[in-house]
C-alpha positions as CSV (number, residue, x, y, z in Angstrom):
1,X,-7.4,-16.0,-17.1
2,X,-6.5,-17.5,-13.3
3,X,-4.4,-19.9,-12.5
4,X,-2.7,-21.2,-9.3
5,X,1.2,-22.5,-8.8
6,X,1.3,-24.9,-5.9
7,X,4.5,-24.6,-4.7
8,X,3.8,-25.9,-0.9
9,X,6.5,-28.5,0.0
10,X,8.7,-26.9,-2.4
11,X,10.7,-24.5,0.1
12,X,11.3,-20.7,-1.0
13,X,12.5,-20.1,-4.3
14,X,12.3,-17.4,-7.6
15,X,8.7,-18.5,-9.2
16,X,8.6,-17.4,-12.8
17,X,5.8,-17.2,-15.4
18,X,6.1,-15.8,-19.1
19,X,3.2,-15.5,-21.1
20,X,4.0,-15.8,-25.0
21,X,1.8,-14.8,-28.0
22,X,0.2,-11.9,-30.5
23,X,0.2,-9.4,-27.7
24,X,1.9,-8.2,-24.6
25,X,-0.6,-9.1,-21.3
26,X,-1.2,-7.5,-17.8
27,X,0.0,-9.6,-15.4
28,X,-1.0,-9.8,-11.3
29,X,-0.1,-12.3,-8.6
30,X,-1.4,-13.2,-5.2
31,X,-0.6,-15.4,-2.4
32,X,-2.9,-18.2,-1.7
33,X,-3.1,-20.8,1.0
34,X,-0.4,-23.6,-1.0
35,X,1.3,-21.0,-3.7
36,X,0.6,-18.6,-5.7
37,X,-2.5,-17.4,-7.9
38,X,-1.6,-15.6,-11.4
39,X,-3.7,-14.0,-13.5
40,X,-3.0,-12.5,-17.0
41,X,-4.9,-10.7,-19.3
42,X,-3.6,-10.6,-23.0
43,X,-4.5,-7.3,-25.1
44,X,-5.9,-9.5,-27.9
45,X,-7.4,-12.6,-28.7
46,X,-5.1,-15.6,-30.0
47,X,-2.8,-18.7,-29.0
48,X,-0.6,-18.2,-26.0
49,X,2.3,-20.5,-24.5
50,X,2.4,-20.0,-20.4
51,X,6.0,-21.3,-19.5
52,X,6.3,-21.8,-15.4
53,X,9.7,-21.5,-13.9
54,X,10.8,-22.7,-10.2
55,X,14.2,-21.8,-9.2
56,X,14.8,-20.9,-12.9
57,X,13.6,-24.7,-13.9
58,X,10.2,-25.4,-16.0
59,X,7.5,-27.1,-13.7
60,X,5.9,-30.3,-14.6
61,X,4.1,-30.1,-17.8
62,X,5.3,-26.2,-18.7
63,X,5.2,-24.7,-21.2
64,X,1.3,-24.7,-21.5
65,X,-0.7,-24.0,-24.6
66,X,-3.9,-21.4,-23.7
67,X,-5.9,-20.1,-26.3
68,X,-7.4,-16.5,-25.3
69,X,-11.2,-15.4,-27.3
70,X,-12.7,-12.0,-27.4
71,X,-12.1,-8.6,-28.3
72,X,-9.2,-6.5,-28.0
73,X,-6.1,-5.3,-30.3
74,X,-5.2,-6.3,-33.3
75,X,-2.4,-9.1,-32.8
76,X,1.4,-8.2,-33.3
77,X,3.5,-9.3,-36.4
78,X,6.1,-10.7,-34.2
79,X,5.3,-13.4,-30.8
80,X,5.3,-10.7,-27.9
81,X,6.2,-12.3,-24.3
82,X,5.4,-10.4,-20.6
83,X,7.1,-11.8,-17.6
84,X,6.7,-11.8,-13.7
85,X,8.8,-13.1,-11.2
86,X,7.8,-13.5,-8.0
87,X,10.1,-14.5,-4.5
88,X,8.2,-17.3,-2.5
89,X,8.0,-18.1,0.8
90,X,8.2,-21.6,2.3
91,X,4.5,-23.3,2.5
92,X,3.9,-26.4,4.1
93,X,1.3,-29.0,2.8
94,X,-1.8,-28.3,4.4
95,X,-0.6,-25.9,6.7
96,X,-4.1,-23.4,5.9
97,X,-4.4,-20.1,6.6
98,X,-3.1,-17.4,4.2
99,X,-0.3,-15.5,6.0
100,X,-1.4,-12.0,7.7
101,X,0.4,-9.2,6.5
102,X,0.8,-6.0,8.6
103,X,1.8,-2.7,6.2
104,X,1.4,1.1,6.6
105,X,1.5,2.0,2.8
106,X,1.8,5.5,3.9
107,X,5.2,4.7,5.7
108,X,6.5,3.5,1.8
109,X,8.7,6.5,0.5
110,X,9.5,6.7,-3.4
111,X,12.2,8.8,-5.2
112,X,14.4,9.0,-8.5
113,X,14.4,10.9,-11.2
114,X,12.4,8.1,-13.2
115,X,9.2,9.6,-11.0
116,X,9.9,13.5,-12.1
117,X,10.8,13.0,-16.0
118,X,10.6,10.6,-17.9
119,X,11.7,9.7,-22.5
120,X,9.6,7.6,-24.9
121,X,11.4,4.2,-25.7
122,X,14.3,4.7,-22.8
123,X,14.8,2.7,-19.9
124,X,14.6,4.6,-16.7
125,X,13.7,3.7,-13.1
126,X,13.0,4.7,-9.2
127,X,13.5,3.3,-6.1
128,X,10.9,2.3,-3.8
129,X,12.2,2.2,0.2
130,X,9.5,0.0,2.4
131,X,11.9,-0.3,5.5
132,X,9.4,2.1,7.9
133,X,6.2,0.5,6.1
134,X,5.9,-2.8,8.0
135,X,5.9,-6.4,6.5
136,X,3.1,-6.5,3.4
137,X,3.1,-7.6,-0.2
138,X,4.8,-4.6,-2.4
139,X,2.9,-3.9,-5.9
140,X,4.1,-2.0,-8.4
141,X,2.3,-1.1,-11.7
142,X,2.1,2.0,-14.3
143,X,-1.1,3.0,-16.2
144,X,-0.3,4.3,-19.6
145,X,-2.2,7.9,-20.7
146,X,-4.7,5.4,-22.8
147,X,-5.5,3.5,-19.9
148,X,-3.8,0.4,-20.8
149,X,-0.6,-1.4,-18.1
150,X,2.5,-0.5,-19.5
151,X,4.0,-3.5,-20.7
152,X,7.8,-3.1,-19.9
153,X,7.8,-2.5,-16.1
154,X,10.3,-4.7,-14.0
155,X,10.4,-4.4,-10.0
156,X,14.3,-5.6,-8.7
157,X,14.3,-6.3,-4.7
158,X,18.5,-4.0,-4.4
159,X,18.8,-4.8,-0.4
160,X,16.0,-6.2,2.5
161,X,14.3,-3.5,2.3
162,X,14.5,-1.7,-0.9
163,X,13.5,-2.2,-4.8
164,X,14.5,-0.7,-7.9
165,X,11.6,0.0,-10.4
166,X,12.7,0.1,-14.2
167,X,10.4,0.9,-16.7
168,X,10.0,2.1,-20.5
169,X,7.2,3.9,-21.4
170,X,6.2,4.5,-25.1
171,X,3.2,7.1,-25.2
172,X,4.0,10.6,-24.3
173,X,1.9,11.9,-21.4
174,X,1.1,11.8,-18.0
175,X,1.4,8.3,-16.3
């Protein structure tokens, strides 16, 4: 399920989408040539409301009605919402040409005590230091022991060159 913000002429700002509905869904982002391409993947099938934010106000037409088919979970008892916010870059109209990064991932040094031990249904974190890494997109995601995205992962930009990761995990197990 893809879909693409155009935010070009719209200067730099906080981009926010939340997806709403019977389950929690993976969520990815990448830059395009005039915004932003999201794509989310719900754990089961059913009705879901996509609200876009720009600079913490609802775009034209938002919130949008989706309805999701296939296989999957069983749908939650209450309306389950996954979030990601995403800091843009000015992009003029037109303009072309995606920007090219230039990253050493190797150069990216993590640490915390969120990465050594970690408690079912707490809230811990880590912090990620890119300041030797070069200028890239940063990614941050968690695979749960079953395979499946953990749902409540958030990634905090602290200073220009570091991010704090908080996270909850609820199975038990290796991550």
């Amino acid at each position: 399920n893809k879909f693409v913000v155009h935010t070009a002429g719209a200067g730099s700002g906080l981009l926010a989408v939340f997806v709403e509905g019977p389950s929690k869904a993976a969520m990815s982002c990448k830059e395009v040539d005039d915004g932003y391409e999201f794509n989310f993947n719900p754990f089961c099938p059913g009705n879901y409301l996509l609200t876009i934010k720009y600079g913490n106000i609802p775009i034209a037409g938002s919130p949008y009605k989706t309805s999701v088919s296939g296989g999957g979970r069983k749908p939650s008892p209450i309306m389950e919402q996954s979030s990601m916010v995403v800091e843009t870059v000015e992009k003029k109209a037109g303009a072309g040409g995606t920007r090219k990064f230039r990253g050493d991932a190797s150069k990216v040094t993590v640490k915390g005590q969120g990465l050594k031990k970690a408690f079912t249904n707490r809230l811990q974190n880590f912090l990620i230091d890119v300041k030797d890494a070069g200028e890239a997109l940063l990614s941050v995601g968690m695979i749960s022991p079953s395979g499946h995205p953990e749902a409540e992962l958030s990634v905090k930009k602290t200073t220009n060159t570091s991010y704090t990761v908080t996270y909850k995990v609820t199975e038990i197990g290796a991550h």
